[in-house]
KOLMAR-159915 format. One record per residue (C-alpha): residue number from 1; residue in one letter; x, y, z. Coordinates in nm, 2 decimals, m for minus. Example, Ala and Ser with C-alpha at 12.3 -4.5 7.8 and 13.67 -1.06 7.14 Angstrom:
  nr rest   east  north     up
   1    A   1.23  m0.45   0.78
   2    S   1.37  m0.11   0.71
//
This chain:
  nr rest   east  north     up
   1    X m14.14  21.10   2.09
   2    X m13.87  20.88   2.01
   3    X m13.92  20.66   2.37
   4    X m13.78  20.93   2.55
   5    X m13.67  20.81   2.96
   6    X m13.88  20.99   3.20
   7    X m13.79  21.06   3.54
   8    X m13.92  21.28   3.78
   9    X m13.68  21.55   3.94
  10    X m13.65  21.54   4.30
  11    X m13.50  21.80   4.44
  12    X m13.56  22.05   4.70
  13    X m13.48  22.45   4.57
  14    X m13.52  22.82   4.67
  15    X m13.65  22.93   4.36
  16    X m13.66  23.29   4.43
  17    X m13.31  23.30   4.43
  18    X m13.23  23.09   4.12
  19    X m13.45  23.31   3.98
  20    X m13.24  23.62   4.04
  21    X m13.03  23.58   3.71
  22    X m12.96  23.84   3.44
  23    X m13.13  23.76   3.08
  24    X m12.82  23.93   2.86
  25    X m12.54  23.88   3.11
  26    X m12.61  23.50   3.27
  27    X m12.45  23.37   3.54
  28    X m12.39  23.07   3.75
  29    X m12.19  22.95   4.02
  30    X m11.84  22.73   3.94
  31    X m12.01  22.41   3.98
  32    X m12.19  22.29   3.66
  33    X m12.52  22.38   3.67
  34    X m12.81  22.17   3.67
  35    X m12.95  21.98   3.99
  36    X m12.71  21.69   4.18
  37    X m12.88  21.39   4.01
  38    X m12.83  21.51   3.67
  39    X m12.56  21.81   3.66
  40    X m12.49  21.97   3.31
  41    X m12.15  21.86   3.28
  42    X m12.16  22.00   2.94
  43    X m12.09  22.37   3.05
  44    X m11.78  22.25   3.20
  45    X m11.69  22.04   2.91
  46    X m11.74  22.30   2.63
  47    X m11.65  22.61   2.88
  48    X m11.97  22.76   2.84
  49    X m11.95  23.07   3.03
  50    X m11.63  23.20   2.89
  51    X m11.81  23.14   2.54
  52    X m12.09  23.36   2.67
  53    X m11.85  23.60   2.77
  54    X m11.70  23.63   2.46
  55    X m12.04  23.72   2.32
  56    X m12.11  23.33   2.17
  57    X m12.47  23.34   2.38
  58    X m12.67  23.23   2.09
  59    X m12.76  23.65   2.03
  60    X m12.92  23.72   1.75
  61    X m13.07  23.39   1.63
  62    X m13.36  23.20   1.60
  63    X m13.41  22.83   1.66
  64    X m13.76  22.69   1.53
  65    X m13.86  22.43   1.76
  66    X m14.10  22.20   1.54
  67    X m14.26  21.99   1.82
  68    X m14.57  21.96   2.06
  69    X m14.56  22.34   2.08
  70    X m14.37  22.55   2.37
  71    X m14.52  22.69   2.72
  72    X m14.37  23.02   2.69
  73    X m14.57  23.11   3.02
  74    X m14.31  22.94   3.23
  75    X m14.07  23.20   3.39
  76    X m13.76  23.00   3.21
  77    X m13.90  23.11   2.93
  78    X m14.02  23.43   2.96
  79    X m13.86  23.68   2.69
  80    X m13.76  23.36   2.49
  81    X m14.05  23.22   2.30
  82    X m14.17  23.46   1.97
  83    X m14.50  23.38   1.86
  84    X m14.48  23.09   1.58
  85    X m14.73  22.84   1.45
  86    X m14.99  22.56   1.52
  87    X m15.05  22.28   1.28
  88    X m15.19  22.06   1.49
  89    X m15.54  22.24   1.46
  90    X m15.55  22.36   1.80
  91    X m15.55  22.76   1.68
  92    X m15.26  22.85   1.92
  93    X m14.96  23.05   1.77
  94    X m14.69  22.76   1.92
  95    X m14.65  22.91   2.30
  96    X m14.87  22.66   2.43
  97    X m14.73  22.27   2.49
  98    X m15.04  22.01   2.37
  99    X m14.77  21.65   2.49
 100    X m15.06  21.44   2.61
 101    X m14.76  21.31   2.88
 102    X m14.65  21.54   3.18
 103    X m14.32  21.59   2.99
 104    X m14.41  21.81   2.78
 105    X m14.12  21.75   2.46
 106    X m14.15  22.05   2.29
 107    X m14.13  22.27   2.66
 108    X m13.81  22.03   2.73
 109    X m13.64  22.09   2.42
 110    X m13.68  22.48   2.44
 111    X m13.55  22.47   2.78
 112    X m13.21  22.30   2.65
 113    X m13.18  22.58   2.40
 114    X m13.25  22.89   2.59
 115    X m13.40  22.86   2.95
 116    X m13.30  23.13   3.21
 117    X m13.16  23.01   3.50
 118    X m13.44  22.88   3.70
 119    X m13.62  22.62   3.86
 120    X m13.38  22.28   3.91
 121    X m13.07  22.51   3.89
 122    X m13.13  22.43   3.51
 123    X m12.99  22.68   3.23
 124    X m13.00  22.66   2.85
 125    X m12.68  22.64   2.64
 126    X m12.81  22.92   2.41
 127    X m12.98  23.20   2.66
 128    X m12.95  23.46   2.39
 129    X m13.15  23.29   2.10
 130    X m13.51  23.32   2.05
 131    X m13.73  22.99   2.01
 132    X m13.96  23.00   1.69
 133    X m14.26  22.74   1.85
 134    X m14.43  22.53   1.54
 135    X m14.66  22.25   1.70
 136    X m14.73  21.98   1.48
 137    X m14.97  21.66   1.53
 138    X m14.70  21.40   1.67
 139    X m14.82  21.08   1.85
 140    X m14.96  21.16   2.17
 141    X m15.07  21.52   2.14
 142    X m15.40  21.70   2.28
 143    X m15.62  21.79   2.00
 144    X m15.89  22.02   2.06
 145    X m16.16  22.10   1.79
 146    X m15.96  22.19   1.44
 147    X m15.82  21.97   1.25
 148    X m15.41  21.86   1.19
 149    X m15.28  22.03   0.87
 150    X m15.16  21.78   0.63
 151    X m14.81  21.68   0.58
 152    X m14.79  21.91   0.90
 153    X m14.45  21.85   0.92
 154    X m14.28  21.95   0.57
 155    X m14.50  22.28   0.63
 156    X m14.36  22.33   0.96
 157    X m14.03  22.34   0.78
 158    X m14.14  22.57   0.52
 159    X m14.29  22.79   0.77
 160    X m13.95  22.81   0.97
 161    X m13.77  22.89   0.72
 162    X m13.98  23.20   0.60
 163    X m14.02  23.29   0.97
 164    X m13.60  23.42   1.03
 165    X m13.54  23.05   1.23
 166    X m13.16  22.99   1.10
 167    X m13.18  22.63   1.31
 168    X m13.42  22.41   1.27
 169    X m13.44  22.14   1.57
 170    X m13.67  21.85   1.53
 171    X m13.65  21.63   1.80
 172    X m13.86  21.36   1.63
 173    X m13.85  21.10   1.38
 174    X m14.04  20.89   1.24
 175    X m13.89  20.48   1.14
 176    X m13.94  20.43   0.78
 177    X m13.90  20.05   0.64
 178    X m13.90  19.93   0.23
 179    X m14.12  19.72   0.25
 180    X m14.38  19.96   0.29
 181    X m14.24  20.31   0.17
 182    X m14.04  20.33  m0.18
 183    X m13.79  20.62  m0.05
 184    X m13.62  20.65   0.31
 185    X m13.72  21.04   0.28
 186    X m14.09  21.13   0.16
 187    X m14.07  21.39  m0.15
 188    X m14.28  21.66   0.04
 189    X m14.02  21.62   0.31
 190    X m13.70  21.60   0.12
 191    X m13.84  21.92  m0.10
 192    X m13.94  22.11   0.24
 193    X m13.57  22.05   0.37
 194    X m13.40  22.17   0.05
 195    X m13.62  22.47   0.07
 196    X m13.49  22.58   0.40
 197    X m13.16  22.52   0.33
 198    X m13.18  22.73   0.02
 199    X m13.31  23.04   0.20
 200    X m12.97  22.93   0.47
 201    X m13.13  22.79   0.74
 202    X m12.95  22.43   0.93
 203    X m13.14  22.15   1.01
 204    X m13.15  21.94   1.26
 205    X m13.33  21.59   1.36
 206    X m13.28  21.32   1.61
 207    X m13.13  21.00   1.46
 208    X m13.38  20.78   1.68
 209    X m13.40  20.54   1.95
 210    X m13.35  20.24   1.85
 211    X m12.99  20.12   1.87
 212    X m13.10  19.85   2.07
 213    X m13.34  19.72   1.80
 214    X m13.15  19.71   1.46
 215    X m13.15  20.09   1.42
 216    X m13.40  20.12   1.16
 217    X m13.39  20.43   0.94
 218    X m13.55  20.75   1.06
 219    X m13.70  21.06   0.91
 220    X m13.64  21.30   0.87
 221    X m13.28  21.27   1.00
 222    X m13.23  21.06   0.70
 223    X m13.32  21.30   0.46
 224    X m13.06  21.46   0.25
 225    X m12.93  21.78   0.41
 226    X m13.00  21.68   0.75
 227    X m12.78  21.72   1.05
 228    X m12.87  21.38   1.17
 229    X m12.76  21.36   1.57
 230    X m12.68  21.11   1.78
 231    X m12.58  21.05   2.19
 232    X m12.39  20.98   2.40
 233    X m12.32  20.99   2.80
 234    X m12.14  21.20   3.02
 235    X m11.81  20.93   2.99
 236    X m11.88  20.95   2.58
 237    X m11.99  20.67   2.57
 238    X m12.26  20.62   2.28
 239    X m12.61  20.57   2.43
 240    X m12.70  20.19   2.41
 241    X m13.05  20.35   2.27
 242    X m12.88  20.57   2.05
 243    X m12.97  20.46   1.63
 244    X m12.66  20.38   1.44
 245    X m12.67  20.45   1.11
 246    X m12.40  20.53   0.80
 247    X m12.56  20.86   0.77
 248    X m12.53  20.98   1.16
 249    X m12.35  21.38   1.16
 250    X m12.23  21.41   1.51
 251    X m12.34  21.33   1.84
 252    X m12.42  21.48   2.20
 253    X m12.53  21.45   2.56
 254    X m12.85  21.28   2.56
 255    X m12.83  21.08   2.85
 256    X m12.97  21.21   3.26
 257    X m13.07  21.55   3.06
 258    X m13.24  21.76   3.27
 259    X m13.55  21.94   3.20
 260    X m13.79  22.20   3.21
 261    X m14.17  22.13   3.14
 262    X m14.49  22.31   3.08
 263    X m14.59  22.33   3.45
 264    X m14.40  22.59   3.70
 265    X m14.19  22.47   3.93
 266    X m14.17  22.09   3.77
 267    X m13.89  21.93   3.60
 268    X m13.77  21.58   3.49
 269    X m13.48  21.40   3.35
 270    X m13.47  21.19   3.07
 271    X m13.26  21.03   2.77
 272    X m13.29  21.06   2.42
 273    X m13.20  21.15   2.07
 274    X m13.42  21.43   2.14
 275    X m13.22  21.58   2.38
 276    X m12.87  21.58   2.20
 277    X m13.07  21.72   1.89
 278    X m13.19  22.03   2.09
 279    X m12.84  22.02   2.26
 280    X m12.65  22.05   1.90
 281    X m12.89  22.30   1.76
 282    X m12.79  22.51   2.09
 283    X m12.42  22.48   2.02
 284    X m12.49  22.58   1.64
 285    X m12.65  22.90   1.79
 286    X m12.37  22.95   1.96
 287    X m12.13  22.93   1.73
 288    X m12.31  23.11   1.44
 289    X m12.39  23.38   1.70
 290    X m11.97  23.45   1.74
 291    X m11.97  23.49   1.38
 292    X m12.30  23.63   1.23
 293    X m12.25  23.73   0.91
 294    X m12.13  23.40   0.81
 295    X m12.39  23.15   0.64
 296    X m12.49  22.83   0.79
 297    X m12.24  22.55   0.56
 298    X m11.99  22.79   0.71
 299    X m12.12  22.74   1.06
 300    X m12.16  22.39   0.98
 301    X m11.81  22.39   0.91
 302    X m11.69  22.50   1.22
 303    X m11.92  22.27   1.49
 304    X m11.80  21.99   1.31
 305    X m11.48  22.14   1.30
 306    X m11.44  22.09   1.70
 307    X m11.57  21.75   1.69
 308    X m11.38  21.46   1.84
 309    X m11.35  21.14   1.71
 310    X m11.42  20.88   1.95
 311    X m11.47  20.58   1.78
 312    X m11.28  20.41   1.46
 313    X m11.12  20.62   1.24
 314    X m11.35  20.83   1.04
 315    X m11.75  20.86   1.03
 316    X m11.88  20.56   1.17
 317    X m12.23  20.47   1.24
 318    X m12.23  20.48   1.64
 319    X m12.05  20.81   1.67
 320    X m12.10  21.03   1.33
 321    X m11.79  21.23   1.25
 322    X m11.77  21.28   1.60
 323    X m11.84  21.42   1.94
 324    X m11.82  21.79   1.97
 325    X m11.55  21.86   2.22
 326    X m11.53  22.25   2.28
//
């Protein structure tokens, strides 16, 4: 989904002793974690473990993953994944990954959020939130023998939003031009967005891919209420991929992003929209995990509130309101 970089990981590891690491009290070593080719500068950047000390783990909250589904069977995962939904038609309850490509998005994403420490030295930003899995029928999926639910994805948000998920992540998108559709955001979509909003849940979509190709309009990023999210590398710098557009929120690392998949022992590393979308749904759970009782604008408020802005003065296109910096 959105013409995500592959790349497999290779690296040598013990992974009985990465292994070895405490669900509620995670550790690492001083070094960033992550392997050598592809090291997650971002817990050095945004102090990660003395947020985690501080109690800011991501406890407490849910992040609905609506995506390819999520192999909760992988030991990164295990404890991580509650049982969710699958509208893709293959009778799962979300904790199994259907990406026809070895990638496996939906595995990939979760792992940003909340994977133990674990195979590639890779940790999640959020090891204290739960994942809520809800497959849906994107390009390239495995069907078996049911049949996709319609408009899968405006009930995927519906069904998040009734299920506890207080974050929404959807690393996908879909490029919507005038000439064929009369709105940028279809109604079932909008309505299904202001519906989880209304019962306090954020969400969250990938801006797109396409920055190098005129940045055409994406949903459901565009869509009013959206968090739309952009990235950018590990010198800031805005991904040459990465869509521009007036409406862009904020954006994050989504360049060399290191990843688990659905297989054990397997990783890869790859760039995208998709991987700074999973990246800023993580840092919400963080924040709104330091201060629960508050409702999501509030939490909103304060992520954005840390941002930094790198480009001209004010929101622009490339950049959002900014880069979050702590």
């Amino acid at each position: 989904v959105n013409g995500t970089r592959r790349f497999r990981l290779l690296v040598v590891l013990c992974v009985l002793a990465l292994l070895a690491i405490s669900a509620v009290q995670p550790v690492r070593a001083v070094a960033a974690p992550g392997p050598a080719e592809a090291p997650q500068w971002w817990f050095d950047s945004w102090s990660v473990p003395s947020l985690w000390a501080s109690g800011a783990d991501g406890r407490g909250i849910t992040v609905a993953v609506i995506d390819t589904g999520v192999q909760a069977s992988i030991p990164e995962l295990a404890g991580q994944v509650l049982p969710g939904a699958d509208f893709i038609g293959n009778n799962t309850d979300g904790r199994q990954d259907f990406d026809g490509d070895s990638f496996s998005h939906g595995t990939a994403m979760a792992s940003i959020i909340v994977a133990h420490h674990g195979y590639g030295d890779i940790e999640g930003l959020a090891p204290g939130a739960k994942v809520l899995p809800i497959a849906v029928p994107l390009e390239g999926v495995t069907r078996l023998d049911g049949s996709p639910t319609p408009n899968a994805t405006p009930t995927a948000i519906r069904y998040a939003a009734d299920h506890g998920a207080r974050i929404i992540s959807m690393s996908l998108g879909e490029s919507v031009y005038p000439s064929r559709e009369p709105m940028p955001c279809a109604a079932s979509l909008q309505n299904a967005i202001v519906y989880a909003i209304s019962k306090g849940s954020l969400v969250v979509a990938a801006s797109g891919n396409s920055g190098a190709d005129g940045s055409p309009v994406d949903e459901p990023s565009v869509c009013l209420g959206v968090i739309s999210v952009g990235s950018v590398d590990r010198s800031l710098t805005v991904s040459s991929f990465s869509s521009r557009h007036p409406y862009l929120t904020v954006t994050a690392p989504g360049e060399d992003v290191a990843t688990l998949t659905r297989a054990a022992d397997e990783a890869f590393v790859g760039s995208g929209t998709s991987q700074a979308t999973a990246m800023t749904s993580a840092a919400l759970a963080l924040v709104w995990s330091k201060y629960p009782t508050e409702r999501g604008n509030q939490i909103l408020s304060r992520l954005l509130g840390t941002t930094q802005d790198l480009g001209p003065p004010g929101r622009d296109p490339a950049y959002g309101i900014g880069f979050r910096s702590e």
